[in-house]
mmCIF file of the C-alpha atoms, coordinates in Angstrom:
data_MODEL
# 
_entry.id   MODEL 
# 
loop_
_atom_site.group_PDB 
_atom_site.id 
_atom_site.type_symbol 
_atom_site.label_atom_id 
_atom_site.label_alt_id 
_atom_site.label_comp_id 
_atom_site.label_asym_id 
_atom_site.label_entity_id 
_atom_site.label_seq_id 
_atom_site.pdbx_PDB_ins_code 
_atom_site.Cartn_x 
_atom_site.Cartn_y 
_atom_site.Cartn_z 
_atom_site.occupancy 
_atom_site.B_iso_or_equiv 
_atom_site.pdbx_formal_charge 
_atom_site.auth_seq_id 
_atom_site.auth_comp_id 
_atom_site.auth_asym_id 
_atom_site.auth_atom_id 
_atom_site.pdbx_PDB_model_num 
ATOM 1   C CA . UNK A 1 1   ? -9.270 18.080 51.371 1.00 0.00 ? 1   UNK A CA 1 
ATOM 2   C CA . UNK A 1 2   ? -9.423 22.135 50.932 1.00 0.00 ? 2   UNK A CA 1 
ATOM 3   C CA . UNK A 1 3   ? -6.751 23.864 52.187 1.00 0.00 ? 3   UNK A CA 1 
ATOM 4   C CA . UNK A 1 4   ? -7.391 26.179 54.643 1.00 0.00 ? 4   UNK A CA 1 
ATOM 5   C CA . UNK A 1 5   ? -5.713 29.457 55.429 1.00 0.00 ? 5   UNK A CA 1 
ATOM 6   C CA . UNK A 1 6   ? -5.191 31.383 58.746 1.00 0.00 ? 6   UNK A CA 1 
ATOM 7   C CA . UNK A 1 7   ? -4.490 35.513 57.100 1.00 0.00 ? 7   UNK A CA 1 
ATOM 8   C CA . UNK A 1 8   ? -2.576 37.720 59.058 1.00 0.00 ? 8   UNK A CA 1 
ATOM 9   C CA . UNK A 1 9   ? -2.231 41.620 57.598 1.00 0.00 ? 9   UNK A CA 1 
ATOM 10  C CA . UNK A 1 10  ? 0.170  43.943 58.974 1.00 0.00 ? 10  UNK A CA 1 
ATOM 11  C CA . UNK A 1 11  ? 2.700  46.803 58.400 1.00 0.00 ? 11  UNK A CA 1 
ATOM 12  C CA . UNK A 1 12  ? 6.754  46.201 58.442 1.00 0.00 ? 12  UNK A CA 1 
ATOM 13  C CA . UNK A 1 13  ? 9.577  48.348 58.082 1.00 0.00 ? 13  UNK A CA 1 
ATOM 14  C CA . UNK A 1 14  ? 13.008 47.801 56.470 1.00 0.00 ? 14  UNK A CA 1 
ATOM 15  C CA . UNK A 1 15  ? 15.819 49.612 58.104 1.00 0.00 ? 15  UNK A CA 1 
ATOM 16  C CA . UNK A 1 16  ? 18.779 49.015 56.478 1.00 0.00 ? 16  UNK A CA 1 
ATOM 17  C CA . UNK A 1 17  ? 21.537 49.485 53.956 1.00 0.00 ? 17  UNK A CA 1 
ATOM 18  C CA . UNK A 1 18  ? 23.613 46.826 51.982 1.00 0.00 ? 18  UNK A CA 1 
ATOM 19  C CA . UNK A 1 19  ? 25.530 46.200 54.643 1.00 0.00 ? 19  UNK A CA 1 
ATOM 20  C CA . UNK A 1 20  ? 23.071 45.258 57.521 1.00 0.00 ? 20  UNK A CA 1 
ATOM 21  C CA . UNK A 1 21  ? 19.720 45.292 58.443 1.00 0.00 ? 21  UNK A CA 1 
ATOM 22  C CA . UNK A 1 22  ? 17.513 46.502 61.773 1.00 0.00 ? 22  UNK A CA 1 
ATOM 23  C CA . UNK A 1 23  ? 15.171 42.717 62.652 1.00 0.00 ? 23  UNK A CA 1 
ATOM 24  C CA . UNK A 1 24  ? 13.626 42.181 65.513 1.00 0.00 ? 24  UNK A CA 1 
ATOM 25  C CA . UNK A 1 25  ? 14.080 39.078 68.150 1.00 0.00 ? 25  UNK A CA 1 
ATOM 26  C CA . UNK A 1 26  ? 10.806 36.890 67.291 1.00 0.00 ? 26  UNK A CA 1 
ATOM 27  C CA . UNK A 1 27  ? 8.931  35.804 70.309 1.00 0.00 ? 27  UNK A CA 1 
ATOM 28  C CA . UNK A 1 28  ? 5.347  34.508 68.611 1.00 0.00 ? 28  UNK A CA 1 
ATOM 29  C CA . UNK A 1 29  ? 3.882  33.481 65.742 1.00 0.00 ? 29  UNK A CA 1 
ATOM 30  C CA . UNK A 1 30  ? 5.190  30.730 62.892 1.00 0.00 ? 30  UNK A CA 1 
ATOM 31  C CA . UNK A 1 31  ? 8.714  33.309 63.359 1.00 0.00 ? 31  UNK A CA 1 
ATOM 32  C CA . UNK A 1 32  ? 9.044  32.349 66.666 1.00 0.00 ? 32  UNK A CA 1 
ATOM 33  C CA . UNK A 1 33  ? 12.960 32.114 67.972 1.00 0.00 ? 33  UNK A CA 1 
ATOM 34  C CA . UNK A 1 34  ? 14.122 33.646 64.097 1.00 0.00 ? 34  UNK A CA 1 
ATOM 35  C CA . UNK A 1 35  ? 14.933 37.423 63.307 1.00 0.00 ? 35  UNK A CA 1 
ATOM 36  C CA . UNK A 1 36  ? 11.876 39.231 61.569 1.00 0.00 ? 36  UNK A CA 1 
ATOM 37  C CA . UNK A 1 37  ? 11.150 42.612 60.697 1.00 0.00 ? 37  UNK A CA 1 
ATOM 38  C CA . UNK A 1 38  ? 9.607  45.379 63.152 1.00 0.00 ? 38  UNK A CA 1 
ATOM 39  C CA . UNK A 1 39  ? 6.214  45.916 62.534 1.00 0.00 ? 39  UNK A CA 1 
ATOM 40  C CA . UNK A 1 40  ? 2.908  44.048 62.901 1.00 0.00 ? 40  UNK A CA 1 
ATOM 41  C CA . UNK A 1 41  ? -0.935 44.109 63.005 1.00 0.00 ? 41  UNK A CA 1 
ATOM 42  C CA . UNK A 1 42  ? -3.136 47.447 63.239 1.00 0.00 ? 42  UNK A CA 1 
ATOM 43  C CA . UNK A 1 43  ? -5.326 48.470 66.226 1.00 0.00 ? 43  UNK A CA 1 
ATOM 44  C CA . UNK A 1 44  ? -9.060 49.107 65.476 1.00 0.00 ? 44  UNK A CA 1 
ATOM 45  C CA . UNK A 1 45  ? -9.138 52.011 63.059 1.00 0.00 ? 45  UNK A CA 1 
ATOM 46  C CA . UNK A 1 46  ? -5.741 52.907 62.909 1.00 0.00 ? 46  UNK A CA 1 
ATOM 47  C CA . UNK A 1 47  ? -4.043 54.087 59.875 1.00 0.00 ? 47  UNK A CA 1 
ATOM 48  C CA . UNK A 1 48  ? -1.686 52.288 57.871 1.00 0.00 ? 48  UNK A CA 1 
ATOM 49  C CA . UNK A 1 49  ? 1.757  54.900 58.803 1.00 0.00 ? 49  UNK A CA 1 
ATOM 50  C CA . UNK A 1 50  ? 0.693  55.473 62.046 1.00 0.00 ? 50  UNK A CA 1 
ATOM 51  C CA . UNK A 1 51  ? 0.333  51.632 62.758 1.00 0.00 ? 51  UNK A CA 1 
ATOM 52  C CA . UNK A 1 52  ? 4.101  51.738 60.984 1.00 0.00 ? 52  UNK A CA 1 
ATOM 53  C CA . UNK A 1 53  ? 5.754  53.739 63.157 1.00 0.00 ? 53  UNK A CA 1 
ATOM 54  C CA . UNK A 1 54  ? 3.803  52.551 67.044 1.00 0.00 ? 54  UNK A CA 1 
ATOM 55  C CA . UNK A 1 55  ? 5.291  49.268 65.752 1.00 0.00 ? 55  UNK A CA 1 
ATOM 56  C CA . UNK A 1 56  ? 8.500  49.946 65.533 1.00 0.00 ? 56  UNK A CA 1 
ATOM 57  C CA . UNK A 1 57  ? 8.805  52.398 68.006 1.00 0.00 ? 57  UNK A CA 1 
ATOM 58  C CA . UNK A 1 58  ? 7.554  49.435 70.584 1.00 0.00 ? 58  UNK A CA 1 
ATOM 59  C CA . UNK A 1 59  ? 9.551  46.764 68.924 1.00 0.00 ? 59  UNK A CA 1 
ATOM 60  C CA . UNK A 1 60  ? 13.185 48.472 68.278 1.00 0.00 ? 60  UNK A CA 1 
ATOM 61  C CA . UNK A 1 61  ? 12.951 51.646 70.457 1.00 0.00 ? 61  UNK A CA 1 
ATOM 62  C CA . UNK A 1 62  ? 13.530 53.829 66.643 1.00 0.00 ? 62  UNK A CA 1 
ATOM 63  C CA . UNK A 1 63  ? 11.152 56.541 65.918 1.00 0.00 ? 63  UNK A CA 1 
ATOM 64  C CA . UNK A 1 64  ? 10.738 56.597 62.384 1.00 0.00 ? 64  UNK A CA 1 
ATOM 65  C CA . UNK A 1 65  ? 10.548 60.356 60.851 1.00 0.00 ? 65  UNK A CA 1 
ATOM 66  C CA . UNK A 1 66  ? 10.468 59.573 57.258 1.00 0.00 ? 66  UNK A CA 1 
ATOM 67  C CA . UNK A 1 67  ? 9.160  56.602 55.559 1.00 0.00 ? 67  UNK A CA 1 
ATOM 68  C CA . UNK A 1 68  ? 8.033  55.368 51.555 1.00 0.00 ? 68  UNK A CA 1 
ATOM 69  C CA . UNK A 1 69  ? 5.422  52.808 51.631 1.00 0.00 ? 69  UNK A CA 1 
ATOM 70  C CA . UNK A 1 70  ? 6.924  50.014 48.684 1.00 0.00 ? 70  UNK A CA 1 
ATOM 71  C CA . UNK A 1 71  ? 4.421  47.693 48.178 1.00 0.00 ? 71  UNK A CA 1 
ATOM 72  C CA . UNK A 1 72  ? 2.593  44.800 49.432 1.00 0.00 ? 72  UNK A CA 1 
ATOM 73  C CA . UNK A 1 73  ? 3.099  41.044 48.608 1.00 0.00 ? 73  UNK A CA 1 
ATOM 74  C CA . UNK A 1 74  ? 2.086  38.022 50.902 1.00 0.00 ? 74  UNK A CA 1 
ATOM 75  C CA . UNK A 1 75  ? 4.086  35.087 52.011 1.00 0.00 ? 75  UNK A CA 1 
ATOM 76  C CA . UNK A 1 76  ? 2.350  31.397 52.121 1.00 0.00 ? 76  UNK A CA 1 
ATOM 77  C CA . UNK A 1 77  ? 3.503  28.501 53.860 1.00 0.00 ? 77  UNK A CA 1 
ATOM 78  C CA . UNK A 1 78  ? 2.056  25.498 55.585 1.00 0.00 ? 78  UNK A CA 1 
ATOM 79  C CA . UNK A 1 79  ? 1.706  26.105 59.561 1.00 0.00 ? 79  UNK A CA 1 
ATOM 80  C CA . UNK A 1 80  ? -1.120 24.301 61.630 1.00 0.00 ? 80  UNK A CA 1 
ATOM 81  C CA . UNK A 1 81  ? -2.595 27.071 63.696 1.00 0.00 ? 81  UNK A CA 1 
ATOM 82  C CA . UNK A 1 82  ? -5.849 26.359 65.790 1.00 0.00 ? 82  UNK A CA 1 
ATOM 83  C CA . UNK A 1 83  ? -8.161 24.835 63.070 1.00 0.00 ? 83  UNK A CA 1 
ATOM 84  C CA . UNK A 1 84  ? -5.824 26.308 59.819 1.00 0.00 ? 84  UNK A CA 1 
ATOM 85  C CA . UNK A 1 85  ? -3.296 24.259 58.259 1.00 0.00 ? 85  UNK A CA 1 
ATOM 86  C CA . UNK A 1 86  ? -1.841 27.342 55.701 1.00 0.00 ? 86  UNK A CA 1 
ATOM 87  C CA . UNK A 1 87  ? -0.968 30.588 56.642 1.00 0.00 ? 87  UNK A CA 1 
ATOM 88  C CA . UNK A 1 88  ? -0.680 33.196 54.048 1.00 0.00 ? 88  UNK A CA 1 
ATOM 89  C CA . UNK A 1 89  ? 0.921  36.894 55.420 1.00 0.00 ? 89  UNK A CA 1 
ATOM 90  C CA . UNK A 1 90  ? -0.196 39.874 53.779 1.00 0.00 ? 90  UNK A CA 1 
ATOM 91  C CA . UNK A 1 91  ? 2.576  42.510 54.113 1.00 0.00 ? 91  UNK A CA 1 
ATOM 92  C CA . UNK A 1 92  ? 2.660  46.217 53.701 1.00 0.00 ? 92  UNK A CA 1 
ATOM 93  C CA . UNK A 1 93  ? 6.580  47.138 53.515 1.00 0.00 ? 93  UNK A CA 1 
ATOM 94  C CA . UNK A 1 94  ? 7.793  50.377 54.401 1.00 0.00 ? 94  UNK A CA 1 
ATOM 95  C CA . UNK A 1 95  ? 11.248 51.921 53.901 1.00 0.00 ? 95  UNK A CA 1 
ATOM 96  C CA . UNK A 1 96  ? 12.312 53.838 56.939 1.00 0.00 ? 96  UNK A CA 1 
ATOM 97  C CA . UNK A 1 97  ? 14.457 56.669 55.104 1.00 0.00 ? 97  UNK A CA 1 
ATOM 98  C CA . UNK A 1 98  ? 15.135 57.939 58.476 1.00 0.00 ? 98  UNK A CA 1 
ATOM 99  C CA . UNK A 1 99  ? 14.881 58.124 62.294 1.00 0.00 ? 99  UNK A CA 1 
ATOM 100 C CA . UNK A 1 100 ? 16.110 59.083 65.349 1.00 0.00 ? 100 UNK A CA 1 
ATOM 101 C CA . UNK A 1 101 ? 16.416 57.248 68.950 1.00 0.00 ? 101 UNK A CA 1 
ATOM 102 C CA . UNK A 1 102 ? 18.317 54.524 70.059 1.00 0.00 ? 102 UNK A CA 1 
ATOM 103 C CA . UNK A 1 103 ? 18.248 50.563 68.750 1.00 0.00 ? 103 UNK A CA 1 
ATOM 104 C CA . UNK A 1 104 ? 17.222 49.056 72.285 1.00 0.00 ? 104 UNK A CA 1 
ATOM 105 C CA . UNK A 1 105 ? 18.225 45.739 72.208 1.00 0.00 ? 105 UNK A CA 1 
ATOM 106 C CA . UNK A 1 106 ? 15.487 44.553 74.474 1.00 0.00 ? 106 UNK A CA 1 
ATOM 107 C CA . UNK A 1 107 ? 12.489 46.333 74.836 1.00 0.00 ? 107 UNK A CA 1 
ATOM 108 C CA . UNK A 1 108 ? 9.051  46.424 76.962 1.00 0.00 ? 108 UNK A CA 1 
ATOM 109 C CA . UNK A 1 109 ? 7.164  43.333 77.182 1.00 0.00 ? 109 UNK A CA 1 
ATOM 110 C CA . UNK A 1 110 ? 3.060  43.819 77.689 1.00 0.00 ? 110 UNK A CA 1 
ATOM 111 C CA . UNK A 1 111 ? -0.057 41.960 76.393 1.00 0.00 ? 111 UNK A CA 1 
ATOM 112 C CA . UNK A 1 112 ? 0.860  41.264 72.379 1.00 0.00 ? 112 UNK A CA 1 
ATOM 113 C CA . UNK A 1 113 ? 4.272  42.131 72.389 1.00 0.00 ? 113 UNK A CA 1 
ATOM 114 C CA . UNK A 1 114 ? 6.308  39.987 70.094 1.00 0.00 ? 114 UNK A CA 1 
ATOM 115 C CA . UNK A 1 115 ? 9.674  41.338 70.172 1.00 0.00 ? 115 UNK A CA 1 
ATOM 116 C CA . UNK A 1 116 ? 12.109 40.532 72.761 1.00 0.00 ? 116 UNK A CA 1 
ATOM 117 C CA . UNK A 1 117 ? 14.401 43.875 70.852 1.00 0.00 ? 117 UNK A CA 1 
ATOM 118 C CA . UNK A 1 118 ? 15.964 44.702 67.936 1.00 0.00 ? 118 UNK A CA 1 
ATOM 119 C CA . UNK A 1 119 ? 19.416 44.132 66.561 1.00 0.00 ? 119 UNK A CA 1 
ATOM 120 C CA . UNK A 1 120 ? 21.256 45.086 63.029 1.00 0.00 ? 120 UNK A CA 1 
ATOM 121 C CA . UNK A 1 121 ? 22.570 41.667 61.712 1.00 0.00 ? 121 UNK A CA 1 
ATOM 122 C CA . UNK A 1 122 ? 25.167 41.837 58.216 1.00 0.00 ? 122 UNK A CA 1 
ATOM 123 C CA . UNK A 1 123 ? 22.959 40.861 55.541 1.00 0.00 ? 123 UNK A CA 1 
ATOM 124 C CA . UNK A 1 124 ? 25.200 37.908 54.579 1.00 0.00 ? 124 UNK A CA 1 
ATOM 125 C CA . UNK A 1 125 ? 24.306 36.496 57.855 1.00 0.00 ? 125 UNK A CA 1 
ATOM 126 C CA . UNK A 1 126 ? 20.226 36.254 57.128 1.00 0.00 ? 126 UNK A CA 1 
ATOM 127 C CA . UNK A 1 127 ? 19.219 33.192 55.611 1.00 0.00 ? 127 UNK A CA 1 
ATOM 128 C CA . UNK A 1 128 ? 15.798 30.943 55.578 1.00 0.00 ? 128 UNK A CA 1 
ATOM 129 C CA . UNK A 1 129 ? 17.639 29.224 58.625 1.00 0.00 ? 129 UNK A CA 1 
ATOM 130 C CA . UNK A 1 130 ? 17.602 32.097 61.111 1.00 0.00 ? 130 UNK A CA 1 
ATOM 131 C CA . UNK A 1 131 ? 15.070 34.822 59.600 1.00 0.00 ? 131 UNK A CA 1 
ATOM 132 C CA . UNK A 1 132 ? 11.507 34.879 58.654 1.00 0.00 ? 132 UNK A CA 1 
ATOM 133 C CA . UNK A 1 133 ? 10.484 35.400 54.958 1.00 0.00 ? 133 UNK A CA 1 
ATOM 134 C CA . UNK A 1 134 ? 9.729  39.343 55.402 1.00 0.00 ? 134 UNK A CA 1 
ATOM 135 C CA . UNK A 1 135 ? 13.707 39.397 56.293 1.00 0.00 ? 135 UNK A CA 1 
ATOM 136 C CA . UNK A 1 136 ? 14.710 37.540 53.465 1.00 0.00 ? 136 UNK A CA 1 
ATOM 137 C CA . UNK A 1 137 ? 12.028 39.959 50.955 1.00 0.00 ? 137 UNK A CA 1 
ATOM 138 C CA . UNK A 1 138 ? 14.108 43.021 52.434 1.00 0.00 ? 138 UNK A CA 1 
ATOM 139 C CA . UNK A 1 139 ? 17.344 42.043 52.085 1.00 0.00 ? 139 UNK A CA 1 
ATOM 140 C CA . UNK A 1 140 ? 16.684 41.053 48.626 1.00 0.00 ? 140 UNK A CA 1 
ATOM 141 C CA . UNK A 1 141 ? 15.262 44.734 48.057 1.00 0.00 ? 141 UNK A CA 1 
ATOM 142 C CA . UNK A 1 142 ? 18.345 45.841 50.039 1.00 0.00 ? 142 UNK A CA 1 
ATOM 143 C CA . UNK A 1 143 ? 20.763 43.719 47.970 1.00 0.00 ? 143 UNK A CA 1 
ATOM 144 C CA . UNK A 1 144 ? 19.030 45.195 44.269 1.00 0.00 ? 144 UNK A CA 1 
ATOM 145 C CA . UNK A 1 145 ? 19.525 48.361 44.668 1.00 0.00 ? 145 UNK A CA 1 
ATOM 146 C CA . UNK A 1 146 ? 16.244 49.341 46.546 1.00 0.00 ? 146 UNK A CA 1 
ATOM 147 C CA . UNK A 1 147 ? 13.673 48.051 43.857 1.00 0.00 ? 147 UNK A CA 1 
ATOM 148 C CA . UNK A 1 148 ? 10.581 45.864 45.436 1.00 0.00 ? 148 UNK A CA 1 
ATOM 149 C CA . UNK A 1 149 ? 9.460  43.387 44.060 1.00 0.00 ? 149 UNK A CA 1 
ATOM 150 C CA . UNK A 1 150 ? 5.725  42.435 45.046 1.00 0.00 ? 150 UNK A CA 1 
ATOM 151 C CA . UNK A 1 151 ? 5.463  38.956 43.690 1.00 0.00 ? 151 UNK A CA 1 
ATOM 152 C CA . UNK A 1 152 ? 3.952  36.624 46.741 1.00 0.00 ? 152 UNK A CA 1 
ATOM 153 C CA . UNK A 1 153 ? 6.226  34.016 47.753 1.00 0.00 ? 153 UNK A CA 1 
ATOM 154 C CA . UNK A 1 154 ? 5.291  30.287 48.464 1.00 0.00 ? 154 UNK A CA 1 
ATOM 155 C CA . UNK A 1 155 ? 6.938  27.833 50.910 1.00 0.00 ? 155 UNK A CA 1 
ATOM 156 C CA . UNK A 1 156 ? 6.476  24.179 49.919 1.00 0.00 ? 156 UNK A CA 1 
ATOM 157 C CA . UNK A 1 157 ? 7.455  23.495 53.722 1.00 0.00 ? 157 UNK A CA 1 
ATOM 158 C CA . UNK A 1 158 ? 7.898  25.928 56.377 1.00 0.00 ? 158 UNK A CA 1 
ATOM 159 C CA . UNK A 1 159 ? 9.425  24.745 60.356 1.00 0.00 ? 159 UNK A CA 1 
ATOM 160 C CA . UNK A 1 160 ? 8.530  26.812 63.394 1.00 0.00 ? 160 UNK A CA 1 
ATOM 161 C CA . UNK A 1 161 ? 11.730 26.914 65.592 1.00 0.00 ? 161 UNK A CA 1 
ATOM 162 C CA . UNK A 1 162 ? 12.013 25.342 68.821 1.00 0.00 ? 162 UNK A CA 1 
ATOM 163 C CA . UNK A 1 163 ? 15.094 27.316 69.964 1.00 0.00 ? 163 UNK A CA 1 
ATOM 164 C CA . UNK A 1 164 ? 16.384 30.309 69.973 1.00 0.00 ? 164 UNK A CA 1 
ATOM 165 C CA . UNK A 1 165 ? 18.821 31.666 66.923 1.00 0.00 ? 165 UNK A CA 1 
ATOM 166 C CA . UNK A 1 166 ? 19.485 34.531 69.116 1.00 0.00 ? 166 UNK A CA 1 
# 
């Protein structure tokens, strides 16, 4: 049997410092009901940055005014979606350097919104229990001294959450 992939692309932002991190409240997708980072697919055409910041804008209520793209890696797990049984995430991460607004803790909900809002959680308190694998790749970048490291990472197992962490 081949194994088959679903491949999702998008942008995501780390917000954040070694003492916390900006994530999102999950509401689709195998992150369902666990933190993950702002950020998501692009529209038809759009750019890279300006996908980047009309993410997070709509998912945390921030307006990012600087950024640094870092790199991109992809994430693989097993997830049965439709007629897939792999899913492999190809990620573009951003560093937001800095932005103004406010952190809305819910936000607007329309056609393909994800996010329920945005919270900043201590970075001791992510783990693969509670946050999606794009958390876990920024608070390791976070947590050594702001160096990315774009090697993919593999899940031998991966479970979509029935409840809430939140």
């Amino acid at each position: 049997m081949t194994k088959k992939f679903h491949r999702a692309f998008g942008v995501y932002g780390i917000i954040g410092n070694d003492e916390g991190l900006v994530v999102i409240k999950k509401n689709g997708g195998p992150y369902i009901n666990r933190f993950d980072l702002p950020g998501g697919s692009l529209e038809d055409g759009e750019g890279l940055q300006s996908a980047i910041v009309r993410e997070i804008k709509e998912e945390t209520g921030l307006e990012p005014d600087k950024l640094t793209q870092l790199g991109v890696t992809s994430f693989k797990y097993p997830w049965s979606y439709e007629r897939w049984r792999y899913n492999q995430h190809i990620c573009v991460f951003y560093e937001v350097v800095s932005s103004t607004g406010d952190l809305n803790y819910s936000v607007s909900q329309f056609i393909g919104q994800d996010s329920l809002g945005a919270v900043r959680i201590p970075l001791e308190k992510l783990t693969i229990e509670n946050s999606s694998p794009l958390v876990l790749k920024a608070k390791d970048f976070l947590q050594k001294q702001r160096i990315f490291d774009p090697i993919d990472w593999t899940y031998d197992e991966w479970k979509v959450l029935k409840r809430s962490v939140f």
